[in-house]
C-alpha positions in Angstrom: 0.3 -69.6 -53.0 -0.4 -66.3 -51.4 -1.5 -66.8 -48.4 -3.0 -63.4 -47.3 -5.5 -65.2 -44.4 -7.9 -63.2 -41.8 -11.5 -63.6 -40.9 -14.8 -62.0 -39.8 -17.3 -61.0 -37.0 -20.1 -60.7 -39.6 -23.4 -62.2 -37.8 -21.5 -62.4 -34.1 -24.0 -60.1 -33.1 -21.9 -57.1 -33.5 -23.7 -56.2 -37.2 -27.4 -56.0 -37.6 -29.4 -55.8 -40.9 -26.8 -56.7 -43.0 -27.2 -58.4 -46.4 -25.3 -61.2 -45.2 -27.3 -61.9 -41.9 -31.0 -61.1 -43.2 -31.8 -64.6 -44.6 -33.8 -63.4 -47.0 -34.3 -65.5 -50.6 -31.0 -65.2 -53.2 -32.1 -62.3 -55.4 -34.8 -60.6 -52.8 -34.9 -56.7 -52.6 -34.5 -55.5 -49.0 -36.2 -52.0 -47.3 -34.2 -48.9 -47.8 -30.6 -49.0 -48.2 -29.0 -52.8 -48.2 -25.7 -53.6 -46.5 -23.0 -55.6 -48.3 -20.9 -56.8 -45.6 -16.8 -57.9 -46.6 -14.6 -60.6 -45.3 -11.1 -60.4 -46.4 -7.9 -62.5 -44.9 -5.8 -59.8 -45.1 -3.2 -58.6 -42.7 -4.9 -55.6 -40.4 -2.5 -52.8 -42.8 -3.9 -53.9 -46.2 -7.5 -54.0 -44.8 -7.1 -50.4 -43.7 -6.6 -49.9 -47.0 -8.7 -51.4 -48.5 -11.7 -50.3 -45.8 -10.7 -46.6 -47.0 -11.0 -47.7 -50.8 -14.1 -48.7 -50.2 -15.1 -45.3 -49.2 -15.3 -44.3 -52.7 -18.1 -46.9 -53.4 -21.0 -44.7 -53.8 -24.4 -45.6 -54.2 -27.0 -44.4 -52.4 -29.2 -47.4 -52.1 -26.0 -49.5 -51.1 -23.7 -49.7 -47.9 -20.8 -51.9 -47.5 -19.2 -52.6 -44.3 -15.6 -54.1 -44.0 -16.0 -56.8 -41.3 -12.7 -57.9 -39.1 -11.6 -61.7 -38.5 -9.0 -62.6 -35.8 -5.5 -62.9 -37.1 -4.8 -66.5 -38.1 -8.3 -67.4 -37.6 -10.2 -67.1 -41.2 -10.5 -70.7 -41.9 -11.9 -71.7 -38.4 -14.3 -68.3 -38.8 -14.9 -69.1 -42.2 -16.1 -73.0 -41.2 -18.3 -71.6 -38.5 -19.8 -69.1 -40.8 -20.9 -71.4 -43.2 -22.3 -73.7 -40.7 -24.3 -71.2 -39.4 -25.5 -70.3 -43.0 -24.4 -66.7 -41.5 -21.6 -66.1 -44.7 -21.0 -62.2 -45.4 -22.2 -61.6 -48.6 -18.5 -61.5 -50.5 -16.2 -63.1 -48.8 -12.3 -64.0 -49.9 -12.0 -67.9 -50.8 -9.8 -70.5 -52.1 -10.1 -72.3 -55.7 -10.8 -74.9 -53.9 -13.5 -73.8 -51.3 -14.9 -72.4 -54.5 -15.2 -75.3 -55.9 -16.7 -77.4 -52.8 -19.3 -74.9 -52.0 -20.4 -74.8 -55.7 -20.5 -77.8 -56.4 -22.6 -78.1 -52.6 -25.3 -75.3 -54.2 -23.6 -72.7 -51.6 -22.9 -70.5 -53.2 -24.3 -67.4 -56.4 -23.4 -68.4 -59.6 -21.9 -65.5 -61.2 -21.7 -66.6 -64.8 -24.4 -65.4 -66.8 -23.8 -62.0 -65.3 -20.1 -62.2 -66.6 -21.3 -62.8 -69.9 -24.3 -60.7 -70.6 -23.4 -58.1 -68.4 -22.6 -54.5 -69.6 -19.1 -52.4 -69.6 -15.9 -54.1 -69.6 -16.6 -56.4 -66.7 -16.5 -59.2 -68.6 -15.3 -62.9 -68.8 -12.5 -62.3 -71.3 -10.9 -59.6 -69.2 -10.0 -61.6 -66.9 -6.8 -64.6 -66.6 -7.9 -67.4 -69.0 -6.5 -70.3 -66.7 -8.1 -68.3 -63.3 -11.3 -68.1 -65.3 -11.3 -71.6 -67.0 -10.2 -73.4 -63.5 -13.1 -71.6 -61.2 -15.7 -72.6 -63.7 -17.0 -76.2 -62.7 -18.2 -79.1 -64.4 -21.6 -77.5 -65.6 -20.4 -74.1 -66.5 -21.1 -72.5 -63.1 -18.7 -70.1 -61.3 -19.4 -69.7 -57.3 -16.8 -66.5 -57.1 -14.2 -64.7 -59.2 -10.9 -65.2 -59.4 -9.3 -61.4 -57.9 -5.5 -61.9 -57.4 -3.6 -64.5 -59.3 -0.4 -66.4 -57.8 2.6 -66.6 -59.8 5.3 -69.0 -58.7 9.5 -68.9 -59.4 12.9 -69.2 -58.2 14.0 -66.6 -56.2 17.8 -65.8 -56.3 20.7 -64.1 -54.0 21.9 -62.4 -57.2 25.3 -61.4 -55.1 26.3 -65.4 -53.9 25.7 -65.9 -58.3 27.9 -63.6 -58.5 30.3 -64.6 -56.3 30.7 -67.8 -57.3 30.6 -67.1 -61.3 27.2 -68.3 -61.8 25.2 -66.4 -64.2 22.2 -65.0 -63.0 18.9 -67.2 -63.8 16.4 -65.8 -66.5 13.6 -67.1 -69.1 14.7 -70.0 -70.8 16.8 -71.3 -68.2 17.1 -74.9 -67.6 16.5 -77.7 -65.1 20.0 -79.1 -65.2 21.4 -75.3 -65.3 19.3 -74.8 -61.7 20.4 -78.0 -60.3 23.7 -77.1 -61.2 23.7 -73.5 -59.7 22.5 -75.3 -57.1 25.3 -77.4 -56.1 27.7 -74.9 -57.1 26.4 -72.5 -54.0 25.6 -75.3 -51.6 27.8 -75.0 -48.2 28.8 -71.3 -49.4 28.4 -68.6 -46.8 26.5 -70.2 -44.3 23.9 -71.6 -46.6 23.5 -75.6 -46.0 21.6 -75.8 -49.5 21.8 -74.5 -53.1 18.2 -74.3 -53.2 15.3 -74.8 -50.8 11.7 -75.7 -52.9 9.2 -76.7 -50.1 7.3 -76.9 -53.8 9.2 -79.8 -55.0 9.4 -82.1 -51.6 5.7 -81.1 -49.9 2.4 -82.4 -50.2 2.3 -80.5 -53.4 5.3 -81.4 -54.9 4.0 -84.1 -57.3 2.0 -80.6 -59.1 5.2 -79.3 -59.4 7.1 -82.0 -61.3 4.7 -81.6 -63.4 6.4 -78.8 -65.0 9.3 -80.7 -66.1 6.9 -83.2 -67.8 5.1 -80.3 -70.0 8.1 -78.8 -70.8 9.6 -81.7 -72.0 6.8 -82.9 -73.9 5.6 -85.0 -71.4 1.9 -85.8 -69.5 1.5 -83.5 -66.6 0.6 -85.4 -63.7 -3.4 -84.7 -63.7 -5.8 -84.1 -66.6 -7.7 -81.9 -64.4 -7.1 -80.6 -61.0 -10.6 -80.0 -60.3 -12.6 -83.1 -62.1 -9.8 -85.5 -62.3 -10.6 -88.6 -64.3 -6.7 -89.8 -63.9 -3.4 -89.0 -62.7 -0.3 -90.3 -65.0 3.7 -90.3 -64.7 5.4 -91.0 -67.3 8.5 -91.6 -69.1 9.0 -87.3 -69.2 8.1 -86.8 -65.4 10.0 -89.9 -64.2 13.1 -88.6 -65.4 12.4 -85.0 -63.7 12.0 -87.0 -60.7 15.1 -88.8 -61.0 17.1 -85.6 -61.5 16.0 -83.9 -58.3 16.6 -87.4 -56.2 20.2 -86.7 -57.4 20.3 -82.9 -56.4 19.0 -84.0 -53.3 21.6 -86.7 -52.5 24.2 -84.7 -53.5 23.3 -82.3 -50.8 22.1 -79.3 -53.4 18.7 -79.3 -52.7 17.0 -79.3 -49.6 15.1 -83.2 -48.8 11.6 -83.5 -47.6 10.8 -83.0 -44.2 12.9 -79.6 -44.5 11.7 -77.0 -42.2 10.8 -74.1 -44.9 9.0 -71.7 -42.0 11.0 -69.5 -42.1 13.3 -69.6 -45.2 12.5 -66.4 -46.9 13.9 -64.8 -43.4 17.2 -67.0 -44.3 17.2 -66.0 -47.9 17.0 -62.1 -47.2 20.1 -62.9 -44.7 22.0 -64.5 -47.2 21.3 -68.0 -45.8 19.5 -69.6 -48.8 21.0 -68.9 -52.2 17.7 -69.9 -54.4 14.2 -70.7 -52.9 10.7 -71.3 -55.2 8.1 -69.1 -53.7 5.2 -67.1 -54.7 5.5 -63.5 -56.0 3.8 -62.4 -52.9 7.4 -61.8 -50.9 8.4 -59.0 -53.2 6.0 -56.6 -50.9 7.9 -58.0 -47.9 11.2 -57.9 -49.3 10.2 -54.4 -50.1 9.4 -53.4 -47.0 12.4 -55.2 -45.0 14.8 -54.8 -47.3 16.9 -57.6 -47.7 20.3 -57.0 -46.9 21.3 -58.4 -50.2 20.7 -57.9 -54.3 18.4 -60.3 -55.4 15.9 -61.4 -58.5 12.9 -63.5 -59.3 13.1 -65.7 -62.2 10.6 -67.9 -63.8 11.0 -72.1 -63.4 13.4 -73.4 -65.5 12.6 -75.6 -68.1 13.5 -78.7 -70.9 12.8 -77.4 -74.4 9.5 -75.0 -73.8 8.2 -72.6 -70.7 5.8 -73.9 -68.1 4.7 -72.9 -65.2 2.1 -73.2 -62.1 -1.0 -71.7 -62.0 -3.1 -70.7 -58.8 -5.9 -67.8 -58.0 -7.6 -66.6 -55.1 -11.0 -64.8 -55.2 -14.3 -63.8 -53.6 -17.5 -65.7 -53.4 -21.4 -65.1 -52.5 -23.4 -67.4 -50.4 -26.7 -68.4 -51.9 -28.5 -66.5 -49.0 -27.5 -63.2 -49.8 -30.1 -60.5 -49.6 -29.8 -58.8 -52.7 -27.6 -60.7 -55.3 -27.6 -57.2 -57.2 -26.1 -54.9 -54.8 -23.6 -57.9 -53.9 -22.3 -58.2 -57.8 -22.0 -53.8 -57.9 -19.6 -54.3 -55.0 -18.1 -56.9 -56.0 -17.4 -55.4 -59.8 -15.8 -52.2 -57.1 -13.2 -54.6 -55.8 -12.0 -56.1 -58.9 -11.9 -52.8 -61.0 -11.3 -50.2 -58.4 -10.0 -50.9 -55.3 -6.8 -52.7 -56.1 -5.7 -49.7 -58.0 -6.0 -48.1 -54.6 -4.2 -50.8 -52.4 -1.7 -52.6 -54.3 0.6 -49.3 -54.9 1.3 -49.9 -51.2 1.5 -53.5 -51.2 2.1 -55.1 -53.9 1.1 -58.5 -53.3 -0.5 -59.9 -56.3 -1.4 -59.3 -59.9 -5.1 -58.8 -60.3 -7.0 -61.5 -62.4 -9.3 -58.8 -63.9 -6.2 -57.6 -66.4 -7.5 -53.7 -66.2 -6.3 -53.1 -63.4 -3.1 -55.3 -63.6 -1.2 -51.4 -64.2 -1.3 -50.2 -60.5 0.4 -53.6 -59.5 3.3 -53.6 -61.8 3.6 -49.7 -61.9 4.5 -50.0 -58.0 6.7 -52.9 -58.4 8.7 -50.8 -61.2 8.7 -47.4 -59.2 10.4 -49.7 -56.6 13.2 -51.2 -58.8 11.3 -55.1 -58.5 12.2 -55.3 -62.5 13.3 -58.7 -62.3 9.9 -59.4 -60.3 8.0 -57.7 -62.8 9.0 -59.2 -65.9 8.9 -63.3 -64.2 4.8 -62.3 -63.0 4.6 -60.8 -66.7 6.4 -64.0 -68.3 4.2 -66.2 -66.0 0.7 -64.5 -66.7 1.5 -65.5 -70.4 2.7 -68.5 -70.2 0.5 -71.1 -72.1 1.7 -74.7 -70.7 0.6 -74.0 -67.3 -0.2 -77.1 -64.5 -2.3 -76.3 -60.9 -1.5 -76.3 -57.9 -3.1 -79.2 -56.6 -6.1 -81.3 -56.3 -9.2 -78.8 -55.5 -11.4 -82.0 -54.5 -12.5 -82.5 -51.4 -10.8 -85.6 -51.2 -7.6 -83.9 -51.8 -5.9 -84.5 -49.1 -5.9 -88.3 -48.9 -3.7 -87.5 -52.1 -1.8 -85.4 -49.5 -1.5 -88.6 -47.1 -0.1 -90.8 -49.9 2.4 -88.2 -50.9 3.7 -88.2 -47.4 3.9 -92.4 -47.6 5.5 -93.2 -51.1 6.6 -89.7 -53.2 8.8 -88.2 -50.8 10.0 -91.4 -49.3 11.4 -91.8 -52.8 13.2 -88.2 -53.2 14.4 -89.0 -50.2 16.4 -91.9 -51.7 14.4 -94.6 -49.1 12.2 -96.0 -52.1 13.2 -96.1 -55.5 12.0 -93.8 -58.3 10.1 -97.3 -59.8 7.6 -97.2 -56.9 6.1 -94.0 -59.1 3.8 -96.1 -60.9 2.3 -97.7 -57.1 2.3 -94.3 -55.7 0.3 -93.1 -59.2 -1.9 -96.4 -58.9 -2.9 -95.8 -55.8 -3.7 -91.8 -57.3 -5.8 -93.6 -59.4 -7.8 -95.9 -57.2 -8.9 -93.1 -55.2 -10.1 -91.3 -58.4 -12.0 -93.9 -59.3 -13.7 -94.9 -55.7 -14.6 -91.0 -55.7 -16.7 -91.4 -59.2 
């Protein structure tokens, strides 16, 4: 999941007047020209650029001010923010704070504007899933989905090559990865075939999913945001039992792997295959691995599927003038990518207009392979989240730790699914 994290000094006494600080009803119209104050958690060179794309906002009645966070620090700032009912007025933010702070009455809901508004900025121009998953149970949307995260396998196309493997592309299988896998395991310094932190984390139970869904199985959750049950079954059980081999066998790394720093090892030539998140093409493309290498999407069974995940931006309820607010925030999503992601290419933009500037970088800079997988994912239908957006998501987390990975780890068997699904499902239920 791209993790592009900073935070803010909005409110700290450093701004005054700002649409964000003047408390003013949702909706109210303030004197002369109104402040719109951003929050990004971006890294300090893509918030440069984005400051100076903002520059071309112009509207006389409207000002908007780019505010800084400490490095590291968004989700601390961002906790103190909202505690102080001091929020800048757009401000970047999980599904899943989404989600909470909507459903809390936090936050603007944007959706009649997204469907009676004017122009092209409009619901269906955006990614259906992003769209679909920040709505919540009563129609509302707190924030728009802005940059979508695509998920695949990562490759060392030169140690494929090497050892006679051919390189991984659409349509590729599960058994055809695991074997690739074990094939490149203990080669050139690399311990493991493939590392997927994905498959063996506190998410990992998402990402089985996959196998299930392409083999015509249930995928582990109905919904990911208003879950009524969890489910393993026959399908998923089976993908489970196929990566406890790889991992006994020594082909894939086991839980409790260190992954920190594992696109470092890759780009060395450490890690053959890794899952990860389109986002490390702008690295690799910076650094410049010292080998070849490709994305490719997950394998699958019979049909594609794949992960789904967005980040956005959302409005506190407290925002001075929801107007100016939604005008700035329509900038961002239509404008001021095509300005930054040419030079960073982290993510594809959920509003699809402007989805050009991201893969026309990526192309000018040879990324094909990256290109087409973000393409392939994007329009993949059978698509499974992430992970729970509740806010009771990460007891889920807790019971992952004690009975899924003890079983990939070959310490419980793969029968204990249905007690570690049980338990999914008692906590679904307690939470009404």
């Amino acid at each position: 999941m791209n993790r592009i994290i900073a935070t803010s000094l909005a409110c700290a006494g450093l701004l005054t007047a700002t649409a964000a600080c003047g408390g003013s009803d949702s909706g109210g119209k303030a004197d002369g020209p109104v402040t719109v104050t951003v929050m990004t958690w971006e890294s300090p060179e893509t918030n440069t650029a984005i400051k100076k794309a903002l520059e071309g906002f112009k509207d006389d009645n409207i000002k908007v001010e780019l505010v800084d966070t400490p490095s590291g620090g968004y989700g601390d700032k961002l906790a103190s923010l909202t505690q102080a009912k001091k929020l800048p007025d757009l401000f970047w933010c999980g599904n899943d704070t989404e989600q909470q702070y909507t459903s809390q009455g936090l936050l603007v809901d944007w959706s009649k504007k997204l469907d009676g508004g004017d122009g092209d900025f409009k619901a269906d121009k955006f990614v259906g899933s992003a769209m679909e998953n920040w709505k919540t149970g009563d129609g509302q949307m707190g924030g728009l989905p802005s940059l979508m995260n695509t998920y695949g396998v990562w490759y060392n196309a030169d140690a494929f090559k090497a050892a006679g493997i051919a390189e991984p592309k659409a349509g590729w299988t599960w058994d055809e990865m695991y074997s690739a896998a074990s094939k490149l395991a203990g080669k050139n310094g690399a311990k493991y075939g493939l590392v997927a932190d994905q498959l063996t984390s506190a998410d990992a139970p998402f990402t089985m999913s996959m196998y299930s869904v392409s083999a015509g199985g249930a995928p582990f959750t109905d919904n990911v945001n208003r879950p009524t049950k969890a489910e393993i079954d026959g399908k998923y059980t089976e993908g489970v039992e196929k990566l406890v081999a790889a991992i006994k066998s020594g082909a894939v790394a086991p839980p409790g792997y260190d992954a920190s720093n594992v696109p470092a090892l890759f780009s060395g030539g450490k890690v053959p295959m890794m899952f990860g998140g389109q986002w490390l093409a702008a690295g690799f493309q910076t650094d410049k691995p010292k080998i070849k290498y490709g994305f490719a999407p997950f394998p699958q069974v019979t049909t594609a599927a794949t992960l789904y995940d967005s980040v956005g931006i959302c409005t506190p309820q407290y925002t001075a003038n929801e107007d100016a607010t939604y005008k700035v925030l329509e900038f961002i999503n239509t404008k001021v990518w095509d300005a930054v992601l040419p030079a960073s290419p982290v993510a594809p933009p959920a509003y699809t207009p402007a989805q050009e500037s991201y893969f026309g970088a990526l192309t000018k800079a040879g990324q094909n392979t990256v290109v087409d997988t973000v393409k392939a994912d994007l329009a993949t239908e059978k698509t499974v989240g992430v992970r729970f957006t509740t806010q009771w998501a990460s007891q889920v987390g807790d019971l992952t730790t004690a009975m899924y990975q003890p079983i990939l780890s070959g310490k419980k068997p793969v029968s204990d699914l249905q007690a570690y699904v049980g338990k999914i499902n008692e906590l679904i239920k307690s939470q009404g």
